[in-house]
C-alpha beads as a LAMMPS data file, in Angstrom:
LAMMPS data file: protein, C-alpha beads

420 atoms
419 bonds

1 atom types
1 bond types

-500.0 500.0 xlo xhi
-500.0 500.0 ylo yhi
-500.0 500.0 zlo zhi

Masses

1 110.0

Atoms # bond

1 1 1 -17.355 -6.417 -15.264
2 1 1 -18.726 -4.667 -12.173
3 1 1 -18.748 -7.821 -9.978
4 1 1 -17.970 -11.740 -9.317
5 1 1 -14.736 -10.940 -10.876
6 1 1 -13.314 -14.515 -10.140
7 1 1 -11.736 -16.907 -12.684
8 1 1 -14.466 -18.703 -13.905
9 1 1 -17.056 -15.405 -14.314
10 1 1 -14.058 -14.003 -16.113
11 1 1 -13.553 -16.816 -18.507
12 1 1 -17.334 -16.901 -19.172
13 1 1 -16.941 -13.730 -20.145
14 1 1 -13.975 -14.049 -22.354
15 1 1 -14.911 -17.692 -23.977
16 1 1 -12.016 -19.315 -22.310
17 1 1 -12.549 -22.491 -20.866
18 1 1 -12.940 -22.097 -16.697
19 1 1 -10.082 -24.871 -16.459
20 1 1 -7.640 -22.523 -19.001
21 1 1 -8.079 -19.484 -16.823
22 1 1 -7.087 -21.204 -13.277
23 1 1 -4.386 -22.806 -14.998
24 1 1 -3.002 -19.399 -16.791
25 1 1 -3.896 -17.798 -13.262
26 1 1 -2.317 -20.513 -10.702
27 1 1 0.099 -22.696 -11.997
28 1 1 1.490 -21.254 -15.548
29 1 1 5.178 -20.805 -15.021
30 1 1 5.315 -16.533 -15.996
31 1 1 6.597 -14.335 -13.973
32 1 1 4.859 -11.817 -12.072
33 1 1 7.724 -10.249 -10.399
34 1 1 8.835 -9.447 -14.070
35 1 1 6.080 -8.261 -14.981
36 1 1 5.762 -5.920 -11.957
37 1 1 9.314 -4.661 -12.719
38 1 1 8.691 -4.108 -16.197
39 1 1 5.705 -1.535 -15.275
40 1 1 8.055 0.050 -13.352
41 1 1 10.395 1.127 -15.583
42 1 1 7.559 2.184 -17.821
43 1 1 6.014 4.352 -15.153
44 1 1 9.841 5.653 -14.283
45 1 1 10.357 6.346 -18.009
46 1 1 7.322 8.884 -17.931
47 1 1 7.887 12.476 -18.065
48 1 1 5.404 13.357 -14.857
49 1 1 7.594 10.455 -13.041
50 1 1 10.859 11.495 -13.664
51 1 1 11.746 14.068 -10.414
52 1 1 9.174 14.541 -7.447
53 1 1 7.462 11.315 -6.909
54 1 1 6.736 10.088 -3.130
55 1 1 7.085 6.260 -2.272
56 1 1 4.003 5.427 -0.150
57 1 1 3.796 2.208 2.276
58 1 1 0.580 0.307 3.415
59 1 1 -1.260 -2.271 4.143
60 1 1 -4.533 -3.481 2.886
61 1 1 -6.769 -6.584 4.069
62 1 1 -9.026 -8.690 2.488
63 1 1 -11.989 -10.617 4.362
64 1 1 -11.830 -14.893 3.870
65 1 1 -14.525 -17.040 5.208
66 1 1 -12.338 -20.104 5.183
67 1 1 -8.123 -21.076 6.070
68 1 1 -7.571 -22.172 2.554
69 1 1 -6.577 -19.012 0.616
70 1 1 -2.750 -18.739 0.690
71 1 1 -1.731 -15.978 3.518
72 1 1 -5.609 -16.352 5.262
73 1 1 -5.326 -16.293 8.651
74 1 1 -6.553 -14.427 12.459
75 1 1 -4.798 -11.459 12.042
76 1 1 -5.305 -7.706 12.212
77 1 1 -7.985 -6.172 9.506
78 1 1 -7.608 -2.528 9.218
79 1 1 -10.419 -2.279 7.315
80 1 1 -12.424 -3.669 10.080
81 1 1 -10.328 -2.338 13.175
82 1 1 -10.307 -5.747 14.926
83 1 1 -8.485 -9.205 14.498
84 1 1 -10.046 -11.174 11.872
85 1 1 -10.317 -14.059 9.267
86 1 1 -8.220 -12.242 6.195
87 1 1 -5.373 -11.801 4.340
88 1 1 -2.957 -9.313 4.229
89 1 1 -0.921 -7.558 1.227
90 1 1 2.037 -4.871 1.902
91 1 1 1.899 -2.837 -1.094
92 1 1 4.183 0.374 -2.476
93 1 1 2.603 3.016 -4.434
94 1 1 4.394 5.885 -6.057
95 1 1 2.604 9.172 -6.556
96 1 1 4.055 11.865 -8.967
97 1 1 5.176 15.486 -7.461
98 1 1 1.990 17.224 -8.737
99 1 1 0.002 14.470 -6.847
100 1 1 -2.343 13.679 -10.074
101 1 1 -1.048 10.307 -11.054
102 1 1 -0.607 7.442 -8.408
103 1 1 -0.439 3.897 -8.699
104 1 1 0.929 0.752 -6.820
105 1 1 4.339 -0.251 -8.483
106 1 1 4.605 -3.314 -5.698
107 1 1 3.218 -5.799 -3.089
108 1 1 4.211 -8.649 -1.425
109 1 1 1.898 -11.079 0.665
110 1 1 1.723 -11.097 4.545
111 1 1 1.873 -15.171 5.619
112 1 1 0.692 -15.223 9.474
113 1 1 3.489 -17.070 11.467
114 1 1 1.247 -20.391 11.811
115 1 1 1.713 -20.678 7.951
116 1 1 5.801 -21.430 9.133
117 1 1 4.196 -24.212 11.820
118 1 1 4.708 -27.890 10.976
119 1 1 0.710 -28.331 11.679
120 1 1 0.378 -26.158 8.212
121 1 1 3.219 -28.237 6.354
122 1 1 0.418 -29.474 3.826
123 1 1 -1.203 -26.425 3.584
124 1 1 2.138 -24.598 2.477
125 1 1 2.408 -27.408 -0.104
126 1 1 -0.964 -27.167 -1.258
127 1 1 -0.616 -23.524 -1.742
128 1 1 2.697 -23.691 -3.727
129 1 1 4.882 -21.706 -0.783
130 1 1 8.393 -22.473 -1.285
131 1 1 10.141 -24.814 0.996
132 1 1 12.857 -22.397 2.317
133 1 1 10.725 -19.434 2.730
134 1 1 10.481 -18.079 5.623
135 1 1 8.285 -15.733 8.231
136 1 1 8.930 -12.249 7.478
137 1 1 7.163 -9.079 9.368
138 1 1 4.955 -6.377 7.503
139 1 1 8.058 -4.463 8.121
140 1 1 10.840 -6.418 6.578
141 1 1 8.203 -7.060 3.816
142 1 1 8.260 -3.325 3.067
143 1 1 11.218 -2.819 3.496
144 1 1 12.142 -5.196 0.868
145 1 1 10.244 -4.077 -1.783
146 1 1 11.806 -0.471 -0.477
147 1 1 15.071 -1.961 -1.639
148 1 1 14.453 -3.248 -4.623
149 1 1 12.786 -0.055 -6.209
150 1 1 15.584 1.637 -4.706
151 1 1 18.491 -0.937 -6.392
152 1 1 16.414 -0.389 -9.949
153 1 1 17.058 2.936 -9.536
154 1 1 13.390 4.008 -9.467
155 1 1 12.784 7.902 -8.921
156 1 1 11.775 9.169 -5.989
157 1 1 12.059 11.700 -3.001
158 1 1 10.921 10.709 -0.130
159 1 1 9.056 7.562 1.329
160 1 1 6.002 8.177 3.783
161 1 1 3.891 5.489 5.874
162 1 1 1.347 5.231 8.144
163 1 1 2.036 4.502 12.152
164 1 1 2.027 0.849 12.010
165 1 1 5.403 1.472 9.929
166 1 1 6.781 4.613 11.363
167 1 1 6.636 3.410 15.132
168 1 1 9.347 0.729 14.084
169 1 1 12.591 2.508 14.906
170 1 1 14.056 -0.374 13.360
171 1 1 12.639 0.481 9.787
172 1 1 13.064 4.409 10.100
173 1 1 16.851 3.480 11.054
174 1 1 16.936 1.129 7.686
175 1 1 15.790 4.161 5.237
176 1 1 17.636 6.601 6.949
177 1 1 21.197 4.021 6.900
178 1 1 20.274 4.216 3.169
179 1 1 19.983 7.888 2.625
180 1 1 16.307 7.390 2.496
181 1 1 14.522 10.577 3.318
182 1 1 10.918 9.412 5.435
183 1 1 7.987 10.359 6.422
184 1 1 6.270 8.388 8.866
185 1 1 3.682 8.693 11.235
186 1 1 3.974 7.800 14.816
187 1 1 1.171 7.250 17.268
188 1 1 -0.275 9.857 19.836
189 1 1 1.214 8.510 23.076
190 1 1 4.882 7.972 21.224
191 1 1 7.541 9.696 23.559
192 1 1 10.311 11.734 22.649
193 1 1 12.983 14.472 24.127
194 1 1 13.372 18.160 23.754
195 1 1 16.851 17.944 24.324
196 1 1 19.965 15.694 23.751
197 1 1 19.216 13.105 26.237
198 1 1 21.477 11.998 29.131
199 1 1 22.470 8.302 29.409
200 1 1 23.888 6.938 32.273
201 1 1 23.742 4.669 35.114
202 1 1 21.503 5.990 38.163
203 1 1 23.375 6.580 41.565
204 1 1 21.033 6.133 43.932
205 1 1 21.996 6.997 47.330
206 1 1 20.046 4.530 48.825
207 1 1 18.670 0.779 48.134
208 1 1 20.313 -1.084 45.870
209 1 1 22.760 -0.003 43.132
210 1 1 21.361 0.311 39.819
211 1 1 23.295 -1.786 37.011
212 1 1 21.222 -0.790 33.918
213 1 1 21.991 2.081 31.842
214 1 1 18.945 4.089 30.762
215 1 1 18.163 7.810 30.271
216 1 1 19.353 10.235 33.350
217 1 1 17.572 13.883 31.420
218 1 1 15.521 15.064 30.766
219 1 1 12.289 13.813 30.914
220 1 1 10.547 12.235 27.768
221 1 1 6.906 13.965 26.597
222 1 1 4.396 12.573 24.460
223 1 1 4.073 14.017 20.795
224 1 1 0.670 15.324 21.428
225 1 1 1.445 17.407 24.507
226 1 1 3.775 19.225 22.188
227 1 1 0.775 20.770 20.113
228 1 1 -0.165 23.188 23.082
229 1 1 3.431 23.882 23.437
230 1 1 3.142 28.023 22.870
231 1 1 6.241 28.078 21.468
232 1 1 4.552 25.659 18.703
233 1 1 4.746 27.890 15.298
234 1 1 1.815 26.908 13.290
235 1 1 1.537 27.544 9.617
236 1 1 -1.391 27.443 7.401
237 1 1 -0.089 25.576 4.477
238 1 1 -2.094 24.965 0.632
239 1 1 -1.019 21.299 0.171
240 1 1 -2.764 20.628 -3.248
241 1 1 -6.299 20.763 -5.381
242 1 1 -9.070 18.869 -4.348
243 1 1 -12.446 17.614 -5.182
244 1 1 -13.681 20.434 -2.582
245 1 1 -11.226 23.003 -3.733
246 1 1 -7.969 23.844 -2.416
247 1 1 -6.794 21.620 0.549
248 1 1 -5.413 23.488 3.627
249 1 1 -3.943 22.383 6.647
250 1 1 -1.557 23.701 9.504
251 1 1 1.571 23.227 10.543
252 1 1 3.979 22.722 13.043
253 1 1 7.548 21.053 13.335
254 1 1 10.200 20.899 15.901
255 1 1 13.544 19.012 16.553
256 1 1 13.002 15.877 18.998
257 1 1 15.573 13.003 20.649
258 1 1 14.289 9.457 20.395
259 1 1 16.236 6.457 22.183
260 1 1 16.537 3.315 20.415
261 1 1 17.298 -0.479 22.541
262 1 1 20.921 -0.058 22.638
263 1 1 20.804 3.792 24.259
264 1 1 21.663 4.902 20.806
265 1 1 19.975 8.836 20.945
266 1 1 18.639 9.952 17.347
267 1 1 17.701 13.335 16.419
268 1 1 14.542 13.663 13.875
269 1 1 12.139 16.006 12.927
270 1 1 8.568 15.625 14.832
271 1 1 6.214 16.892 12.439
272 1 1 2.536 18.123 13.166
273 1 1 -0.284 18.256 11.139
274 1 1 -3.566 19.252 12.441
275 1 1 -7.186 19.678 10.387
276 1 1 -10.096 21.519 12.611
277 1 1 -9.350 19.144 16.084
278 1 1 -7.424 16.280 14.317
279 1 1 -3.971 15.979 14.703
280 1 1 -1.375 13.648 13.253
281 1 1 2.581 13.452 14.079
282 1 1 5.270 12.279 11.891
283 1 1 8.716 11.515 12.085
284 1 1 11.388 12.516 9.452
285 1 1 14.794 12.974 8.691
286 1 1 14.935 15.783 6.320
287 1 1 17.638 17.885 6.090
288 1 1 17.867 21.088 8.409
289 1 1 16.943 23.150 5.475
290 1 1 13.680 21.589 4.274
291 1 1 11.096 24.068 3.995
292 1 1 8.069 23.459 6.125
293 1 1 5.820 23.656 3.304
294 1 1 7.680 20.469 1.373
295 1 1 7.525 18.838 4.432
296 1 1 3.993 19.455 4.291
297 1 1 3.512 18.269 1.081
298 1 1 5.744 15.168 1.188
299 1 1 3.917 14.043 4.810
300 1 1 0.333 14.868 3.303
301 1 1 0.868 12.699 -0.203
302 1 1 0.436 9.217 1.777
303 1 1 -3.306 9.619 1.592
304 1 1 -3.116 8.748 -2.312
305 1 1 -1.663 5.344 -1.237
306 1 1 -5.203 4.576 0.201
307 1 1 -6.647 6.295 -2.603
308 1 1 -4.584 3.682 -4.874
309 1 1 -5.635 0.693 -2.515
310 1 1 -9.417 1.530 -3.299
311 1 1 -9.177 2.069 -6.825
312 1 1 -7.848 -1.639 -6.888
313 1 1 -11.032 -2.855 -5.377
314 1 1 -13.451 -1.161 -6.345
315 1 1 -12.385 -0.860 -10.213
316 1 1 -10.094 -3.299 -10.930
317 1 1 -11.646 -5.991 -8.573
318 1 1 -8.636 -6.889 -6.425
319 1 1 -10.684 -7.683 -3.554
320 1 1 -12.560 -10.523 -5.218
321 1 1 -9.377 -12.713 -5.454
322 1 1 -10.206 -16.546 -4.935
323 1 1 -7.586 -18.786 -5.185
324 1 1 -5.606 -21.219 -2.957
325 1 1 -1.812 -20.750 -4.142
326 1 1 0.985 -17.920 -3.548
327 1 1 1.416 -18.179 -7.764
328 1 1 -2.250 -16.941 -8.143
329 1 1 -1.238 -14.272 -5.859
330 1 1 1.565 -12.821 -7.270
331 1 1 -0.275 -13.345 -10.855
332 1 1 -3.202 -11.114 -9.770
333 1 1 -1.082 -8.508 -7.840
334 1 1 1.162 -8.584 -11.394
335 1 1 -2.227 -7.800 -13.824
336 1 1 -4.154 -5.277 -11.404
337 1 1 -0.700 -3.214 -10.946
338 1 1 -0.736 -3.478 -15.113
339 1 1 -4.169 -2.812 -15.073
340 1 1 -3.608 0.072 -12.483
341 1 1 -0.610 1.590 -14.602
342 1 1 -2.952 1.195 -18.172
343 1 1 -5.268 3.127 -17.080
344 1 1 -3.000 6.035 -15.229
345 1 1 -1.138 6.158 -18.450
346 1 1 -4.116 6.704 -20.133
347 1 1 -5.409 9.347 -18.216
348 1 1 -1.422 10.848 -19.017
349 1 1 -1.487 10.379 -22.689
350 1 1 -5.131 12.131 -22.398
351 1 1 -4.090 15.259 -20.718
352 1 1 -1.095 15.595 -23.330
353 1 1 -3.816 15.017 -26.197
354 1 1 -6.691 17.198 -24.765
355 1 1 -6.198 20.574 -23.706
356 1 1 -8.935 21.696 -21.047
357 1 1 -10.876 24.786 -21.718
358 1 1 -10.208 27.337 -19.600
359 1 1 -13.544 29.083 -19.521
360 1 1 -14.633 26.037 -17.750
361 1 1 -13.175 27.149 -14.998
362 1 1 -15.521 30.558 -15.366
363 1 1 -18.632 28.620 -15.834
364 1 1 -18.164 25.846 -12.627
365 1 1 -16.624 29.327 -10.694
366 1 1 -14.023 27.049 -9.550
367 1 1 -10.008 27.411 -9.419
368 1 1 -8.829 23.863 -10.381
369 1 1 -11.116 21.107 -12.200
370 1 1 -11.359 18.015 -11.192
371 1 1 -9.192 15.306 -12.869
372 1 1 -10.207 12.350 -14.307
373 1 1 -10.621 9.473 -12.048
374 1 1 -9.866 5.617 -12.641
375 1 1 -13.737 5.163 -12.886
376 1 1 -13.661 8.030 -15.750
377 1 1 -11.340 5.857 -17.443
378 1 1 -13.035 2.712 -16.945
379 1 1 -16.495 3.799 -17.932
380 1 1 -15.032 4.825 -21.338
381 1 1 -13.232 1.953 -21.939
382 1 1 -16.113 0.175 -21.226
383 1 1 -18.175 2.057 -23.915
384 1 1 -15.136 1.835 -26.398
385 1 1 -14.387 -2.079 -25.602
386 1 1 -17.181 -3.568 -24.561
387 1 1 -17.986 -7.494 -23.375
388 1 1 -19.875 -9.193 -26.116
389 1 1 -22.845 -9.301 -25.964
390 1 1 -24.320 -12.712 -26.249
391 1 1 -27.243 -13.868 -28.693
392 1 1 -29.644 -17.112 -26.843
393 1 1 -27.539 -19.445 -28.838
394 1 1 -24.124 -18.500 -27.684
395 1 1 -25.775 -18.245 -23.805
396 1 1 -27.002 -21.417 -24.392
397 1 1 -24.209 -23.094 -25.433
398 1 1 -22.056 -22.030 -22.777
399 1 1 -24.632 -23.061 -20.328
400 1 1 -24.003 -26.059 -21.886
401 1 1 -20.382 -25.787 -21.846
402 1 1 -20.508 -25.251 -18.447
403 1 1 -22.668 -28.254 -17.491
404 1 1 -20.495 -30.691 -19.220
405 1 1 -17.605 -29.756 -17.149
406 1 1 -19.409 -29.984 -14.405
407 1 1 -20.598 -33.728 -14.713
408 1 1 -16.876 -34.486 -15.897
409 1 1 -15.006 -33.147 -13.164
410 1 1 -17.695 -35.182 -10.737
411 1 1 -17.572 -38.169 -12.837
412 1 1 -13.679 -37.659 -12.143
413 1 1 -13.650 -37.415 -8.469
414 1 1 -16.377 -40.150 -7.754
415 1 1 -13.439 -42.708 -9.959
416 1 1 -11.053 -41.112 -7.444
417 1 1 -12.966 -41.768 -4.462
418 1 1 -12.472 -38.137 -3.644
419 1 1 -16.379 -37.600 -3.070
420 1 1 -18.178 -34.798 -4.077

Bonds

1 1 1 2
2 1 2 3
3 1 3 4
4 1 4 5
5 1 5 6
6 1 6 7
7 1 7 8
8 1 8 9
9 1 9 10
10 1 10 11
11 1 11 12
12 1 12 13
13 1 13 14
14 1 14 15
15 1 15 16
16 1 16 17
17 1 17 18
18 1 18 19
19 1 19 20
20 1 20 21
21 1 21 22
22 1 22 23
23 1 23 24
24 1 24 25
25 1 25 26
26 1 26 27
27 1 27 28
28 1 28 29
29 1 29 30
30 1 30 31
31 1 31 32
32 1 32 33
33 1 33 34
34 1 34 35
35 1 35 36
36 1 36 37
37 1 37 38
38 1 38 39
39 1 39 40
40 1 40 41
41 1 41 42
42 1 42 43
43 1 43 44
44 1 44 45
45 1 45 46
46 1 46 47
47 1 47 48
48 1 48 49
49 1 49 50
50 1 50 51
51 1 51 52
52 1 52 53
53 1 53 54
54 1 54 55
55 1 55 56
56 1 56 57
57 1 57 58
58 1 58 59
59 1 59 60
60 1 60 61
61 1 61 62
62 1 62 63
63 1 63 64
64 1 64 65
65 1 65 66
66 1 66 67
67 1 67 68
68 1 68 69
69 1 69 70
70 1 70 71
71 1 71 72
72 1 72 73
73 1 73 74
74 1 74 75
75 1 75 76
76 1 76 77
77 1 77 78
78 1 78 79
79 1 79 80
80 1 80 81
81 1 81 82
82 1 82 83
83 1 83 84
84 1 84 85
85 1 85 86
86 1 86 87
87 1 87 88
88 1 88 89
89 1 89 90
90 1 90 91
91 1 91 92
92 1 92 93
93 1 93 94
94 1 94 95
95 1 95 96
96 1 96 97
97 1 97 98
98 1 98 99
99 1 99 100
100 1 100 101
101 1 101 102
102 1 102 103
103 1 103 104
104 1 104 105
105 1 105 106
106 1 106 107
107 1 107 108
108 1 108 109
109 1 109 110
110 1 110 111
111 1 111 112
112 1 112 113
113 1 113 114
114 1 114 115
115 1 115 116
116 1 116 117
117 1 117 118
118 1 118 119
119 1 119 120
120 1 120 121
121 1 121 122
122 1 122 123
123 1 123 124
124 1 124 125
125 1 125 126
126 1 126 127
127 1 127 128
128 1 128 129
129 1 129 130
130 1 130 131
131 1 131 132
132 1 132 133
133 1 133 134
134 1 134 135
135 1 135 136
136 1 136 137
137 1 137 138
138 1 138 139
139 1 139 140
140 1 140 141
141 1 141 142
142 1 142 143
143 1 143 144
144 1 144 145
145 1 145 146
146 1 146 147
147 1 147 148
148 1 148 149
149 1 149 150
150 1 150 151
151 1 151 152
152 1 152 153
153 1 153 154
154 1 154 155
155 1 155 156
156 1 156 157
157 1 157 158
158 1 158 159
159 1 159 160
160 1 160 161
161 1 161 162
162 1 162 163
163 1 163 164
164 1 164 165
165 1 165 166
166 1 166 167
167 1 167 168
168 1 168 169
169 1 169 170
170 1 170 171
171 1 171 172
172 1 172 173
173 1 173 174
174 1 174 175
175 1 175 176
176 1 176 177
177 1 177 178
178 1 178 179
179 1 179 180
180 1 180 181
181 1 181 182
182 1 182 183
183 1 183 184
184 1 184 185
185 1 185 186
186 1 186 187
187 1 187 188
188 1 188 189
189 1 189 190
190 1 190 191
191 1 191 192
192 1 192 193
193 1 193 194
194 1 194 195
195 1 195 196
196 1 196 197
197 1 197 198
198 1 198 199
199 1 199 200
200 1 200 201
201 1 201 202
202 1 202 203
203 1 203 204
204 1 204 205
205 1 205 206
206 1 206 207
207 1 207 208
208 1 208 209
209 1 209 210
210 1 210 211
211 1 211 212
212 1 212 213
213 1 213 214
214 1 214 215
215 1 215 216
216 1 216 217
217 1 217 218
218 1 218 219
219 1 219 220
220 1 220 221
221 1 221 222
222 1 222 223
223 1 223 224
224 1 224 225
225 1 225 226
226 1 226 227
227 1 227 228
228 1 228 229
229 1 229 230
230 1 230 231
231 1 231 232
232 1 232 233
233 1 233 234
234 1 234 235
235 1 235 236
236 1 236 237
237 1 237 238
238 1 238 239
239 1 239 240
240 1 240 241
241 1 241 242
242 1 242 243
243 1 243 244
244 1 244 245
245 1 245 246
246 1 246 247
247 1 247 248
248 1 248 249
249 1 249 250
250 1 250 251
251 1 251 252
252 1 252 253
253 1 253 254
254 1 254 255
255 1 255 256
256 1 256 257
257 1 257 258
258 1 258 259
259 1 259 260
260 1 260 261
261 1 261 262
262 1 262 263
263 1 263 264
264 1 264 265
265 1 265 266
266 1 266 267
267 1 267 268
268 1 268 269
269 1 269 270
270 1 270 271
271 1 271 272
272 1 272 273
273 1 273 274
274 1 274 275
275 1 275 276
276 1 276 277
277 1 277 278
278 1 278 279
279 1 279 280
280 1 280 281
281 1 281 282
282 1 282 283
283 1 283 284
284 1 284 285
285 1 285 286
286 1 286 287
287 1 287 288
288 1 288 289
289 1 289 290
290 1 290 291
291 1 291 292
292 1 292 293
293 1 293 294
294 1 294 295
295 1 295 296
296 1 296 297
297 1 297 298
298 1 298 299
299 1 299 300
300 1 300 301
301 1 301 302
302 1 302 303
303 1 303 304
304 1 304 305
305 1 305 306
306 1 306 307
307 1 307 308
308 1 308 309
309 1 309 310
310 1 310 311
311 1 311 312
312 1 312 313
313 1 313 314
314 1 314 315
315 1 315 316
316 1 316 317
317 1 317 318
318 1 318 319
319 1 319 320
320 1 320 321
321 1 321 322
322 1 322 323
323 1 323 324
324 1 324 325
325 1 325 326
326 1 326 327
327 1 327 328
328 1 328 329
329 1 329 330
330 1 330 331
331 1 331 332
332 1 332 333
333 1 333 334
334 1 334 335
335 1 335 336
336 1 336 337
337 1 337 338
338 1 338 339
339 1 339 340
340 1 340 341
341 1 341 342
342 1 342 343
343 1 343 344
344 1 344 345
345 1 345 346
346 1 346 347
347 1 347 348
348 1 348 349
349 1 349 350
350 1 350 351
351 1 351 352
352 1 352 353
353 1 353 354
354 1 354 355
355 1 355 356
356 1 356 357
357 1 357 358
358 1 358 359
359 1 359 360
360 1 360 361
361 1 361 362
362 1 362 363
363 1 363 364
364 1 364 365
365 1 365 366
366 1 366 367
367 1 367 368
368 1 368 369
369 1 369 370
370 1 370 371
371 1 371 372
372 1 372 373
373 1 373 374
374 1 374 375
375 1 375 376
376 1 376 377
377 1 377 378
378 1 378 379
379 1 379 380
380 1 380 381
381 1 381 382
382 1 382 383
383 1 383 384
384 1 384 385
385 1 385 386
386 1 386 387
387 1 387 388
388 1 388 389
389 1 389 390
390 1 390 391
391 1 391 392
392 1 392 393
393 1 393 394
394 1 394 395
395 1 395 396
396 1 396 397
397 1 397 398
398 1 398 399
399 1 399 400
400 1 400 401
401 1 401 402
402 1 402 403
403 1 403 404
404 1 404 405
405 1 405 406
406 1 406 407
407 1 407 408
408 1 408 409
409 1 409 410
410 1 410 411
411 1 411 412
412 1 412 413
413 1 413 414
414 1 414 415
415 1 415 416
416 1 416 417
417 1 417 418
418 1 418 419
419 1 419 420
């Protein structure tokens, strides 16, 4: 199916009965959380997974018309770049060290804090969210599911996030409390020291005597005064193959001083990246002997968790989601991360099978060829198992079908009084 993938255009498709699939979907008992963790250990039993692999966090949003859909709510829509009616998912992908193979291995939905108000008490009950749950940022949300691939003892290197993530001092303290090695992007304006700084309490000489501790020196720059700096060391750096050929970028790194609420002073890596005018800065605590260029790499592999987000939507339909309760939810996160691994494993067990030709490369006069992508995949599975194809009679009859349920379900609600 290429579109209207919702429940009941699904079980049209399939010849189960509309009223099976919302059941199966919303309120059968199975676990998606097992589910989830069972396609992790497949994907961590994999030979391309086993050493290498990058955790990557993000966001993604969803537009809603209506309040109805568990987690909808005003809230920030990246995808639009303003506040908005949506909901919100915090998902983990994993990509593998050759950065071929990606897929999300996690989520977890965003609830707005007015879901937690006692003006929404029927509205958490109507959407199934349990009684002692409660609010929980973006960033204890990924940091949870951080955790719990971490406590399965899921490979991986590194972790890397976008700014939203990697201005919280709070999280980048969590990873790095757990020996995580990160990678995450701070804003432009973020401010940081050049030195150890100084912290102290002020004596002033005149006015009144300052009772505050805070920093004494030196003074803090921002991270993207530091890219004129000319004693800035810039590296050109081949980070991987790509659709245009082999991507480059350059690079720069130097030691910085941050200062967290309690005057605690923590020394990280400030990391820059910049492409043609753009720049980007990252924090990280990698070790003092990291070379540049795995920096590089590890830093540059987030882009494949917004690679994974769009494959989702646009080929596995996660963006057409229309349901009211959390157990929908986790159901469809469970089946499009399946559906998201099937096909990635596919793609795997093909490159094993299939051996490319090399004078390909001669003909196309290119270096690497492209690999295939999760539409490649889905177009042949398409052609190898297809929908059937219905005859007038079968149409017909689910017309039918369809009809009769219909004038049931209102014959039910006008004995109800429920109106139409």
């Amino acid at each position: 199916m290429e579109t209207n993938r919702n429940f009941a255009n699904i079980g049209r498709k399939t010849d189960v009965p509309t009223q099976n699939m919302h059941h199966f979907m919303s309120n059968s008992p199975w676990s998606g959380e097992v589910l989830v963790g069972k396609v992790r250990a497949d994907v961590a039993a994999q030979d391309e997974f086993q050493s290498g692999n990058m955790l990557l966090l993000d966001e993604s949003a969803d537009d809603k018309s209506g309040t109805h859909t568990v987690g909808s709510g005003r809230q920030y829509n990246g995808r639009r770049g303003k506040v908005d009616n949506c909901i919100v998912g915090v998902f983990l992908s994993c990509v593998d060290a050759s950065c071929q193979y990606h897929t999300w291995i996690d989520g977890e939905l965003f609830l707005v804090e007015d879901w937690f108000s006692d003006a929404w008490a029927e509205r958490r009950r109507q959407a199934g969210v349990a009684d002692d749950r409660e609010f929980q940022t973006k960033l204890e949300l990924g940091w949870q599911m951080i955790q719990r691939v971490h406590t399965e003892g899921f490979p991986f290197e590194a972790i890397a996030c976008d700014s939203h993530y990697g201005r919280s001092a709070w999280l980048r303290d969590q990873m790095a409390a757990a020996g995580l090695e990160y990678y995450a992007d701070v804003p432009a304006d973020t401010k940081v020291y050049l030195q150890p700084p100084v912290i102290g309490i002020p004596q002033n000489k005149r006015g009144k005597k300052a009772q505050k501790r805070r920093v004494l020196s030196p003074r803090a720059v921002r991270v993207d005064s530091l890219r004129h700096d000319p004693d800035m060391i810039w590296h050109a750096i081949t980070l991987r193959p790509s659709e245009r050929g082999m991507l480059q970028a350059d690079f720069a790194r130097c030691r910085v001083w941050t200062v967290r609420d309690d005057h605690t002073v923590v020394e990280e890596w400030l990391l820059i990246r910049r492409d043609g005018k753009r720049h980007t800065y990252t924090f990280s605590n990698a070790s003092l002997d990291t070379p540049l260029v795995t920096m590089a790499q590890r830093k540059s592999a987030r882009y494949f968790i917004e690679r994974s987000n769009q494959d989702t939507k646009t080929e596995l339909g996660w963006d057409e989601f229309q349901a009211i309760k959390l157990r929908a939810w986790e159901h469809q996160l469970a089946l499009t991360i399946l559906a998201s691994w099937f096909v990635t494993e596919t793609r795997l067990d093909w490159s094993h099978r299939f051996e490319r030709d090399p004078k390909l490369l001669v003909h196309y006069e290119v270096k690497v060829l492209p690999a295939l992508s999760m539409a490649n995949v889905r177009a042949m599975l398409t052609a190898a198992m297809p929908l059937p194809q219905l005859s007038p009679e079968e149409a017909t009859y689910l017309v039918v079908k369809h009809l009769d349920n219909r004038t049931r379900s209102r014959k039910s609600r006008l004995r109800s009084g429920s109106g139409p």
